[in-house]
Residue, then its C-alpha position, 0 to 999 in steps of 0.5 A: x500500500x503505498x504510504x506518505x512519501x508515495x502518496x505525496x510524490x502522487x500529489x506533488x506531481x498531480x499538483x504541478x500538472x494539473x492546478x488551475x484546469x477546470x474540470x469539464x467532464x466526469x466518467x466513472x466505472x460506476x464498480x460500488x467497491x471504489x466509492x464512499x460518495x455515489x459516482x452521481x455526487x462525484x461527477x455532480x461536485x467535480x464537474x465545472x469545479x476549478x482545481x485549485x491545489x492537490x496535496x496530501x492528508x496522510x495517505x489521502x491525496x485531497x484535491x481542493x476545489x472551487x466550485x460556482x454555485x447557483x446563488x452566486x458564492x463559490x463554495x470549495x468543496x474537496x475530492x478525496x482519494x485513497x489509493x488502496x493497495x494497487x490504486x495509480x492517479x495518473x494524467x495522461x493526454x485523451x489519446x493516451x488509450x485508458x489503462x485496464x481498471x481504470x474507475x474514473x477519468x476527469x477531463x481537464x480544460x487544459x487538454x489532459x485527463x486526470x486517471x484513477x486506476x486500481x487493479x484491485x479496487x481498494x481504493x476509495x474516492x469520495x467528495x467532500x462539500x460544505x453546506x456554506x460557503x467555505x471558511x478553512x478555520x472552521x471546525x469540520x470544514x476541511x479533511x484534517x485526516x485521522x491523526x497527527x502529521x508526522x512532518x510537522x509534529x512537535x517532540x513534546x506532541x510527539x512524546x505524548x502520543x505514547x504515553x500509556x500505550x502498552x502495545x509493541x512500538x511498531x504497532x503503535x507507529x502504524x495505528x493512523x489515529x496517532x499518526x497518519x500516513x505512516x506505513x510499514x516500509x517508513x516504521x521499519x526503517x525508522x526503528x532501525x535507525x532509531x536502533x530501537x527494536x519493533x516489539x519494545x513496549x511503547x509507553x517504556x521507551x525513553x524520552x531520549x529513545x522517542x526523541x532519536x525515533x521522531x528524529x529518524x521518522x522524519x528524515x526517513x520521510x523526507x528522504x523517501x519523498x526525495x527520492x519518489x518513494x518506494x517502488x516495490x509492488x505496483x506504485x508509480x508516480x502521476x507519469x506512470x515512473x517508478x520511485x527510488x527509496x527501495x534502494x536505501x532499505x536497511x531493513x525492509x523486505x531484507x530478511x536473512x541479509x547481513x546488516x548494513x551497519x554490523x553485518x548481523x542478518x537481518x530478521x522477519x518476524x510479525x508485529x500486530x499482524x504485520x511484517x516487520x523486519x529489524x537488525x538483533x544487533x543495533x536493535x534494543 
């Protein structure tokens, strides 16, 4: 499932191509597993609405919009898309033929089309609409997401987010109501440069062990969104290219592989159902 840096690269790259356009059409595949609004609402809300940014909240790529309305205000209503498991949002000229499983095609004034394709259908689209006029410091008027950011988090914010939590710290990095957008490739790697093993309890880690562990998420992620993210099943960028971080794994999907800091092999084992992988010796 791709995670923040992908999901940001996704949005990032959309953004430049696409801000500014007006959409003058919507298709959609209609299939009921890809949508939580009707196809109905989401062509009736897209449809003449100009898009003004896109950009990530957690795993969900928010596309903000201005929309006229018959009364003469311009409401900003969002469209908001998970990319699920195998989800790809892709702009690509009108010749360019339609990928297999392709759910929603967004025609764009500025002769491009904007592509959402999922093979396995996990991905979710839906719109977002004020019932007035858009005010972005109200409560409520805007996606915030499920958790705190984690770019953006302070070290006290931080710090307490594990206060009182008796689950495995990896688990615990996972839960996207603590923190969001944070996945299993970023939580591995970050533990091992963090060098705190996945199981350990994660209300009796140290301040000083949380303080290495928000430090090493954040460059972590940073360094993954510089580098396209991480391309190891079925995730490419807005023109269809691979990223590159699955090259700077230490630990990921590295089983029985010597370490690259003291040689050790590296270890698979499972943590709250998922995969986790880390090194016995620079790990504790």
């Amino acid at each position: 499932m791709p995670e923040l840096p992908e999901v940001e690269t996704v949005a990032n790259g959309v953004h430049a191509r696409v801000a500014g356009q007006t959409i003058t059409s919507v298709w959609t595949s209609n299939k009921p597993q890809t949508f939580k609004s009707s196809p109905e609402a989401i062509s009736e809300t897209l449809t003449g609405s100009r898009i003004d940014r896109v950009h990530r909240v957690g795993k969900t790529i928010v596309v903000d919009l201005t929309r006229p309305d018959p009364n003469g205000e311009h409401r900003q209503p969002q469209f908001l898309i998970h990319l699920g498991m195998t989800g790809r949002l892709l702009v690509s000229t009108p010749e360019t033929p339609l990928p297999p499983h392709t759910h929603a095609v967004l025609s764009l004034s500025g002769e491009r089309e904007l592509r959402f394709v999922d093979a396995r259908r996990f991905g979710r689209l839906s719109v977002l609409v004020p019932e007035e006029k858009a005010d972005e410091s109200a409560e409520g008027s805007r996606y915030s997401g499920p958790g705190k950011e984690p770019l953006k988090i302070g070290l006290e914010e931080f710090i307490a987010l594990f206060r009182n939590r008796k689950t495995p710290i990896k688990a615990a990095l996972l839960n996207q109501s603590l923190l969001h957008g944070v996945g299993n490739i970023y939580a591995d790697e970050s533990l091992f440069r963090a060098g705190i093993r996945p199981k350990r309890q994660a209300d009796r880690l140290t301040r000083a062990e949380l303080a290495r562990l928000r430090e090493a998420l954040i460059a972590v992620l940073k360094h993954a969104i510089e580098l396209g993210g991480s391309s190891v099943s079925d995730y490419v960028d807005a023109d269809g290219v691979r990223g590159f971080f699955q090259l700077e794994h230490r630990v990921y999907m590295r089983t029985g592989q010597p370490c690259l800091v003291c040689g050790t092999p590296i270890k698979k084992i499972v943590v709250g159902g998922r995969s986790t992988h880390f090194c016995p010796s620079c790990q504790r």
